[in-house]
C-alpha positions in Angstrom: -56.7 -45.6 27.2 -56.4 -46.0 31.2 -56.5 -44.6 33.8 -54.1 -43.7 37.1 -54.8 -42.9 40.3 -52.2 -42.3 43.6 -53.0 -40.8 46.7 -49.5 -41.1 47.7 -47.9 -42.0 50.8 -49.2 -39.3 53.6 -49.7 -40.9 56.7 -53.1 -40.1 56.5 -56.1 -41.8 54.6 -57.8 -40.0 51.6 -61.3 -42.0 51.2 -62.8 -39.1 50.5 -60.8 -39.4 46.7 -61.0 -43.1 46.2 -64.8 -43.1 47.1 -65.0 -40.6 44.4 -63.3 -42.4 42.1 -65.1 -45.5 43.1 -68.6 -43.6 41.8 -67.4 -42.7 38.5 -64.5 -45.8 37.8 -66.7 -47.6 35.1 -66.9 -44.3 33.1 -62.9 -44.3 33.5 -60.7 -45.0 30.5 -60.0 -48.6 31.5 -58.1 -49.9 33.4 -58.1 -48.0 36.4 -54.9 -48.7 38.1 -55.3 -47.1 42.0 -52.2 -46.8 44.0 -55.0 -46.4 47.7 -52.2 -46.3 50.8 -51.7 -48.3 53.7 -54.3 -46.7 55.6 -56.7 -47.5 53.2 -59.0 -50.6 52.9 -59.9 -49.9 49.2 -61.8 -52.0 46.8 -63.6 -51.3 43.6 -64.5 -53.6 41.3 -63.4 -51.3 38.7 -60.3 -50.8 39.1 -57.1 -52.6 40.0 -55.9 -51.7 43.6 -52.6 -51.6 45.0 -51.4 -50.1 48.1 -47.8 -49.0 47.2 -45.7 -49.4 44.3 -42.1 -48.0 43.9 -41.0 -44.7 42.4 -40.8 -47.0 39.2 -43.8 -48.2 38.7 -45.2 -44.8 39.9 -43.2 -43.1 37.0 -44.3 -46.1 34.6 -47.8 -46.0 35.6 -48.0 -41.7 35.3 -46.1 -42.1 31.9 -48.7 -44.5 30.2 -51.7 -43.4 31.4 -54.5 -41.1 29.6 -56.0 -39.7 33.1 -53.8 -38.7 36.2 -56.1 -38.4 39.2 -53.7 -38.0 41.9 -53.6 -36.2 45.5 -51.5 -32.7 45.7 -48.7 -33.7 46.7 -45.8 -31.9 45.1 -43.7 -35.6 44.1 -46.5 -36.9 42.3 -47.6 -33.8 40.9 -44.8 -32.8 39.4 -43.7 -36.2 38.2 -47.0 -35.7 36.4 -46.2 -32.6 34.3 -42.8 -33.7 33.8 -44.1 -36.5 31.5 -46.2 -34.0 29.9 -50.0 -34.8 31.3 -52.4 -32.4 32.7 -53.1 -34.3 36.0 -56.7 -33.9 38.0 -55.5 -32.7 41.6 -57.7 -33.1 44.3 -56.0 -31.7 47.6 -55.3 -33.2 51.2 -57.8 -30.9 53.2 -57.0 -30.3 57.0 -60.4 -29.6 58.0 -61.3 -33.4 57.0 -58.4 -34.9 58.6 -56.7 -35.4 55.4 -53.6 -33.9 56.3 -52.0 -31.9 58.7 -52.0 -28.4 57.3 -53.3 -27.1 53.8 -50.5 -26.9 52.0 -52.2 -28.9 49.0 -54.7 -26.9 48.8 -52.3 -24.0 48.0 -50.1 -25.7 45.9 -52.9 -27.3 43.8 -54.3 -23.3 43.7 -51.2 -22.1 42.2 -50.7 -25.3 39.5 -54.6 -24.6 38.5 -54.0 -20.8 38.0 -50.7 -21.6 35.7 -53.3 -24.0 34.3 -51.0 -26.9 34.9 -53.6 -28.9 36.4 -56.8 -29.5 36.6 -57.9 -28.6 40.0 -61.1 -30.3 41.9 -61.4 -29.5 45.2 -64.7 -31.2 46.1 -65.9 -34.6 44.9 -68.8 -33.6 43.4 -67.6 -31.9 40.4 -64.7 -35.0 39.6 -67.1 -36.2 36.6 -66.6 -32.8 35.1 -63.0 -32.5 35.7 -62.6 -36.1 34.0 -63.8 -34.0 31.1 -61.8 -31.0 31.4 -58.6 -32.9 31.9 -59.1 -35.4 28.8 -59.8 -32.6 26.8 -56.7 -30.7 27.9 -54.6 -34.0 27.6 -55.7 -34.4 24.4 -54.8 -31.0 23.3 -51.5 -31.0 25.3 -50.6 -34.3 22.5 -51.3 -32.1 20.0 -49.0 -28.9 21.0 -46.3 -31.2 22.9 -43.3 -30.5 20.4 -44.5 -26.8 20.5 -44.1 -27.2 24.1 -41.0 -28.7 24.8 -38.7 -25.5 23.0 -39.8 -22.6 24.8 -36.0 -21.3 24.3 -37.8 -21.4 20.5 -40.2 -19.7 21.7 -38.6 -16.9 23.2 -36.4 -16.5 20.7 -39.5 -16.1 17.8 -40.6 -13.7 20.3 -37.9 -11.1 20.6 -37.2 -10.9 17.1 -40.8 -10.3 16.6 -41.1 -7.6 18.9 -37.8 -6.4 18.0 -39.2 -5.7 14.4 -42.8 -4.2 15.2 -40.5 -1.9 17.4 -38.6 -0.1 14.3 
């Protein structure tokens, strides 16, 4: 099991997510690879730090992990549920000087109510959406060839409601 964490490559820091992740890292499946930005002086003993890494090792990194704790941002997000995880979002918030607008914030709203994500807006509560998302991972290995043939799906579908309409 381990663990990845990005906070992408927005001009702006996001301690606010690292220090979180900081708190909690030992409880982390191991290791905790965090990807903190140039802005960012981060250490944990913890985890294993880097500041950047290319689209690659991003991909690499999302791919292999258990836990996805990433920031909002639509690339790494949706990189994320491509490979098929249930990524922890925490959103860039203006009013902290996290970004320049809220966009994240809406975009993480949307991706939680599709239940795509596991959305945690304040750091208090990232314990609990360690939880959630594990479970949901977990789950998500269970159902992912169910998953991956919606045309199946659809096609089950129809020819059920086709015959409980004659």
């Amino acid at each position: 099991m381990s663990t990845f964490v990005s906070v992408g490559n927005a001009t702006q820091s996001f301690q606010r997510l690292l220090d979180a992740v900081c708190e909690i890292a030992a409880n982390l499946p191991q290791p905790v690879v965090v990807q903190y930005g140039s802005l960012s002086d981060f250490n944990c003993k913890h985890c294993q730090c880097v500041a950047f890494m290319d689209m690659q090792e991003f991909e690499s990194q999302v791919a292999e992990a258990d836990l996805l704790i990433l920031h909002a941002g639509a690339g790494s997000v949706i990189n994320a549920i491509k490979a098929g995880k249930v990524p922890i979002v925490m959103p860039r918030r203006v009013k902290l000087g996290e970004h320049i607008d809220d966009h994240q914030l809406e975009f993480a709203r949307e991706l939680s109510k599709a239940g795509s994500v596991v959305l945690c807006e304040d750091t208090s509560f990232l314990s609990s959406a360690v939880t959630e998302a594990l479970s949901r991972q977990s789950q998500n290995k269970l159902m992912i060839g169910y998953t991956k043939t919606p045309g199946m799906v659809g096609m089950i579908r129809s020819v059920l409601l086709s015959r409980s309409a004659k």
